[in-house]
N, C-alpha and C positions, 0 to 999 in steps of 0.2 A: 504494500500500500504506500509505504513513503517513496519508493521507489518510484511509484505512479507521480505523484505525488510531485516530484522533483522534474519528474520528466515533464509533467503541465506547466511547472512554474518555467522552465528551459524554454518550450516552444511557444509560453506567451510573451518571455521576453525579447526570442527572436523575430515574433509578431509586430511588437514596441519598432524595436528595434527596423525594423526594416520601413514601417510607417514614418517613421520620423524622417530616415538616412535620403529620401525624396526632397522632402524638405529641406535636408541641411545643404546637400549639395547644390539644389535650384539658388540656395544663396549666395552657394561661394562660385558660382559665376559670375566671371569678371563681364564688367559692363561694357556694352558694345564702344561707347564713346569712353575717352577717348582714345583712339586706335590708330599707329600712322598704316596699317592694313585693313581700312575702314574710310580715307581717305579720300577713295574715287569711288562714283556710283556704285551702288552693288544691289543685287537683288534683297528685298526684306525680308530677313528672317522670321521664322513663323510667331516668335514670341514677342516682337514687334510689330506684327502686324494690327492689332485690333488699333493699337496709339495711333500708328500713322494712319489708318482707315477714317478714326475719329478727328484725326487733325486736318488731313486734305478732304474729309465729310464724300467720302467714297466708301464702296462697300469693297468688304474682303477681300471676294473672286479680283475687283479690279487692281487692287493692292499686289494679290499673287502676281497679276497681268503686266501691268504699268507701272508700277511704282517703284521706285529706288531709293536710297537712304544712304548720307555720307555724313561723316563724323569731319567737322572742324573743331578742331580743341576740344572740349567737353562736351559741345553741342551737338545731339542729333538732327541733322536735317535731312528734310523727305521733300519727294519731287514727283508728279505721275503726268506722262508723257499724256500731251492730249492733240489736239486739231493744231493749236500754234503755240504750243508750249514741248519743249526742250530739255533736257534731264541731265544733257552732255555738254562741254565746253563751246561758248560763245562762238561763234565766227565773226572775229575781229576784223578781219582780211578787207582791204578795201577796195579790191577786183576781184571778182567772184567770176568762173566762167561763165554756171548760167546766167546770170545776170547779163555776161558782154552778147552770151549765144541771144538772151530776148529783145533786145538793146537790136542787133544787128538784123534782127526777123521784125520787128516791130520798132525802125527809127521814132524817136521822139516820145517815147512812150511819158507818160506824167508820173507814173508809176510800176513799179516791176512786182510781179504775184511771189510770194515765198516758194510755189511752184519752182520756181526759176533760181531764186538766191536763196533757198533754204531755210527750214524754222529757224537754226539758230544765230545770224546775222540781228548783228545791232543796229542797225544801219534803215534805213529810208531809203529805198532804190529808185532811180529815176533813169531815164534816159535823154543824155545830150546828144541829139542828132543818132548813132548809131554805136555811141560809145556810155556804158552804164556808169553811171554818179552816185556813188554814197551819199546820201543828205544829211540830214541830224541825227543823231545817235535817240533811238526809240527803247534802247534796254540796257540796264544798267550789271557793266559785269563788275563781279563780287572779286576778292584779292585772286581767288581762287581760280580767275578765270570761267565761273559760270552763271549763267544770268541769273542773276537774286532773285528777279519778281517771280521765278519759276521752284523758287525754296523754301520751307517754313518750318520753322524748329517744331521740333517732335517732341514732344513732352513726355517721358514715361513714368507710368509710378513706381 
């Protein structure tokens, strides 16, 4: 009987025991930020996902789909690709081919389609006669090189 006895008390502490050891390690993971391999976009991991979901006010699936997340310093920031938004480094560049290719099919143009010069140009396209013009800078890049308006720190708990 104590024998019994000893044996329940054993496998209810290996029961203890192993409820808890879930918990202890979920805390001693280190936190995604900050990371300098964390740095450039990256797909969001799954225990990140509901925060940036609830931050860019998008659901899950599109979180899985479009969305990225990069650590500056301590801060987590998230991004999810859409119609004319950008997740990857600015194009700074002040000649852009398709932009010269629209430019030389369509002289004079008042405007050039991101079609042509791409989502992520800072730039306002035009066309002088048959040669493309950068105009006013329409997007502001971050130290990092990527458009800010398309970034929002991720809050986690």
């Amino acid at each position: 009987m104590r024998l019994m006895a000893t044996g329940v008390a054993l496998l209810f502490g290996a029961l203890i025991a192993a409820a808890i050891a879930p918990a202890q390690s979920a805390a001693a993971e280190p936190a995604y930020c900050p990371s300098p391999a964390h740095a450039a976009p990256g797909k969001v991991p799954a225990a990140l996902m509901p925060a940036v979901a609830a931050t860019l006010q998008i659901d899950e699936a599109s979180v899985r789909t479009s969305a990225f997340v990069r650590c500056v310093g301590e801060k987590l920031l998230g991004c999810t690709v859409g119609a004319n938004l950008d997740c990857f480094k600015a194009e700074t560049r002040r000649s852009l081919p398709g932009a010269s290719a629209w430019c030389r099919e369509n002289p004079g143009s008042a405007g050039i389609p991101m079609a042509a010069t791409g989502h992520a140009t800072i730039y306002d396209w035009s066309c002088k006669g048959r040669h493309a013009v950068p105009g006013k800078t329409v997007m502001t890049v971050d130290p990092r090189g990527y458009i800010a308006e398309n970034w929002r720190e991720i809050v986690t708990p």
